[in-house]
ZAZA-936848 format. One record per residue (C-alpha): residue number from 0; x, y negated, z negated. Coordinates in Angstrom, 2 decimals. Example, Ala and Ser with C-alpha at 12.3 -4.5 7.8 and 13.67 -1.06 7.14 Angstrom:
REC    n       px       py       pz
REC    0    12.30     4.50    -7.80
REC    1    13.67     1.06    -7.14
***
This chain:
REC    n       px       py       pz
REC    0   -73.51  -120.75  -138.00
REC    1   -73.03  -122.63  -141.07
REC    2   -69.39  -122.68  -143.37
REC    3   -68.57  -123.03  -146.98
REC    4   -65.08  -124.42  -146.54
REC    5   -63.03  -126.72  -143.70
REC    6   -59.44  -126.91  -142.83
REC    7   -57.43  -129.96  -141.32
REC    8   -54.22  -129.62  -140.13
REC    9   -51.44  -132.27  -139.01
REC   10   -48.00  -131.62  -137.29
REC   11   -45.75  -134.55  -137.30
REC   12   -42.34  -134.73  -135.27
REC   13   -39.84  -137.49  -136.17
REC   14   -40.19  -136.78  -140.07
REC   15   -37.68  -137.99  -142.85
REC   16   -37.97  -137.54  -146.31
REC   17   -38.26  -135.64  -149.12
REC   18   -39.59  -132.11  -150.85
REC   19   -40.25  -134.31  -154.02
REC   20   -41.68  -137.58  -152.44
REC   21   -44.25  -135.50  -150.41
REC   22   -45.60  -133.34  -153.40
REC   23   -46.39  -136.69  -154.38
REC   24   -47.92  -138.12  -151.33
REC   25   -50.06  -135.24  -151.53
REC   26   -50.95  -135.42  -155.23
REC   27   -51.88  -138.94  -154.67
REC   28   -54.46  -138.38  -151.76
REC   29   -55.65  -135.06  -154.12
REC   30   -56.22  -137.97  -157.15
REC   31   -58.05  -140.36  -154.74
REC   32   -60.32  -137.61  -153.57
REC   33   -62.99  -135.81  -155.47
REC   34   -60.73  -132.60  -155.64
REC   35   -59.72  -131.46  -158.88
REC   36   -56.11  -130.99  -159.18
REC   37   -54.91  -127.38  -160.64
REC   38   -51.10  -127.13  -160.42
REC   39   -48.45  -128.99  -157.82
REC   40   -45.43  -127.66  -157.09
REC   41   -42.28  -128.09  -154.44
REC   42   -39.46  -126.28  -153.28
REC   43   -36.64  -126.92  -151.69
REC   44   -34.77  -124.70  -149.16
REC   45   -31.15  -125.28  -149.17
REC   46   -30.40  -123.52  -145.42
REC   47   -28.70  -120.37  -146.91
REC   48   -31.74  -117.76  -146.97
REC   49   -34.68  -119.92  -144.97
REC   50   -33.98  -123.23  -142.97
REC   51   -33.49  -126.42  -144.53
REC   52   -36.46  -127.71  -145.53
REC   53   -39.38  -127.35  -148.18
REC   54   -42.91  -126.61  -149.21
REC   55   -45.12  -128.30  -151.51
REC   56   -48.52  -127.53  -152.57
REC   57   -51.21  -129.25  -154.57
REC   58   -53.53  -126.25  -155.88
REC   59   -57.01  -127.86  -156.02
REC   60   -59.89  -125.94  -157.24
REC   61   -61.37  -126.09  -153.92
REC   62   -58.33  -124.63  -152.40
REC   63   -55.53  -126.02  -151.69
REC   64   -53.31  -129.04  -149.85
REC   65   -49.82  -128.01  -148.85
REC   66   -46.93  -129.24  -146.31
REC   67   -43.72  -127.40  -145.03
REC   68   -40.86  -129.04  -143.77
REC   69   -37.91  -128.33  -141.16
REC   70   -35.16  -130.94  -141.69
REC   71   -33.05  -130.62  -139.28
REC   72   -35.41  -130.56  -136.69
REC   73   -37.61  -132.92  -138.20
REC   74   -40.96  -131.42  -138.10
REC   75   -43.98  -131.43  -140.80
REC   76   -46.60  -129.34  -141.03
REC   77   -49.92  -130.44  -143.50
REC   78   -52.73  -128.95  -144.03
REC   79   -55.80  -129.72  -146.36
REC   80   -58.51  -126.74  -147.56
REC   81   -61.45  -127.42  -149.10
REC   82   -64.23  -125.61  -149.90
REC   83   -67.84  -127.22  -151.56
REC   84   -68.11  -131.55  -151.87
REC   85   -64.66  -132.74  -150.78
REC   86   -64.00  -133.87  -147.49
REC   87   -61.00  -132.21  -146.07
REC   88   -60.35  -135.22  -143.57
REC   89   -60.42  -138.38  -145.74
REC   90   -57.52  -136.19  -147.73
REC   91   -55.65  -135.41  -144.52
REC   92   -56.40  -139.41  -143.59
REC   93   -55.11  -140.53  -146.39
REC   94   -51.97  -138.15  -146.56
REC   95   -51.44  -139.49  -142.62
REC   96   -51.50  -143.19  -143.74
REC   97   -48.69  -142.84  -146.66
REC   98   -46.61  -141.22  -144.49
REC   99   -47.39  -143.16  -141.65
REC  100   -46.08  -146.93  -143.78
REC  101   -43.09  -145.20  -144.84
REC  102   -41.73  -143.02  -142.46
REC  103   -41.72  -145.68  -139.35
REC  104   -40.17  -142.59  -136.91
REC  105   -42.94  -140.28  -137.67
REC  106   -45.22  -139.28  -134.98
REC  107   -48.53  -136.95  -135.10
REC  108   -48.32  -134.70  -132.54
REC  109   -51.27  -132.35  -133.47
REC  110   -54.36  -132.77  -135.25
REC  111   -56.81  -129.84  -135.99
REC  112   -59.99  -129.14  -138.05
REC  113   -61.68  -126.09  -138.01
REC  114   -64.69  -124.44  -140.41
REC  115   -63.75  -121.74  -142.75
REC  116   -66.32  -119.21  -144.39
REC  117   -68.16  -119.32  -141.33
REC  118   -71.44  -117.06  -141.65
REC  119   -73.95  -116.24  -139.81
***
């Protein structure tokens, strides 16, 4: 079977930082890649209506890089989803190695790729 598209994702325990500092973490490894960015965007949940936390996505127009965050508990979820030309992985590498120097408590727990538009 062959695929038009791939999807990385990474779940870090141990994470501190911020809604606005990760948009641009991941606008930075969008500009370094071939991806065209489209429009980036974070928000912030303040713990009333959904945990505290955020989400922040880089619209690309191969799809999309995004992460959601749980403060209190510390946990990160990012994922990178490309379709066409751009590597999914060097994105999600290069995502893992800013947050990796700055965040010295992080830890990767998880680490999965899979193909998307998978036909026959």
């Amino acid at each position: 079977m062959k695929s038009k598209g791939r999807h990385v994702t990474l779940d870090y325990s141990g994470f501190n930082g911020t809604g606005d500092w990760v948009l641009e973490v991941l606008r930075m490894a969008v500009s370094r890649s071939k991806a065209r960015e489209v429009h980036a965007h974070v928000s912030q949940f303040d713990g009333v209506v959904s945990p505290r936390g955020f989400a922040a996505v880089v619209l690309i127009d191969e799809s999309h890089v995004s992460a959601h965050c749980y403060e209190d508990e510390g946990i990160l979820a990012v994922d990178c989803f490309t379709c066409g030309v751009v590597d999914p992985a060097s994105v999600a590498d290069d995502i893992h190695a800013q947050l990796s120097e700055r965040v010295k408590t992080l830890k990767l727990v998880q680490r999965t790729e899979l193909d998307r538009f998978v036909m026959e």
